[in-house]
C-alpha positions, 0 to 999 in steps of 0.5 A: 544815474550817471556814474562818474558825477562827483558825490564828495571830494576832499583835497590831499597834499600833492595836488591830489584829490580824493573823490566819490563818485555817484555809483560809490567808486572812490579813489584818489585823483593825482593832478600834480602833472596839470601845468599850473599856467593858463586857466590852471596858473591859480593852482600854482598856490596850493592853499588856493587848490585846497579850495575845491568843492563839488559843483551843487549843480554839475557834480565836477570838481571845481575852484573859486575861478571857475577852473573845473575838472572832466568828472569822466576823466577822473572817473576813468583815472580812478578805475585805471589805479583799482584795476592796475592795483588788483 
């Protein structure tokens, strides 16, 4: 198992997501700093960030566009806020 494979997430407002991870880890991922330019320009709509599923066969984070987002990255950010929480 590996565990910063995206199990569930679910769209929060603010360009934040809460996720699940494989190992049960879950915790709230804060995307507001992403620029909403280049691969990300389609996130300047917020009901097209509101979009995002689980990718069935990747276990990331991804939009319509194909926009993804490092599952580790949100793995270790996650753990980062419990640590700096405790």
């Amino acid at each position: 198992m590996v565990a910063w494979k995206v199990e569930s997430l679910r769209p929060l407002p603010g360009y934040r997501l809460e996720v699940t991870f494989a190992d049960g880890l879950r915790g709230i991922v804060d995307l507001s700093d992403v620029p909403h330019v280049g691969v990300f320009a389609s996130w300047a709509d917020p009901a097209y960030f509101e979009r995002v599923t689980v990718n069935p066969v990747t276990k990331t984070a991804c939009w319509p566009n194909g926009e993804d987002v490092a599952p580790d990255a949100m793995y270790d950010e996650v753990k980062q806020r419990q640590a700096s929480a405790a």
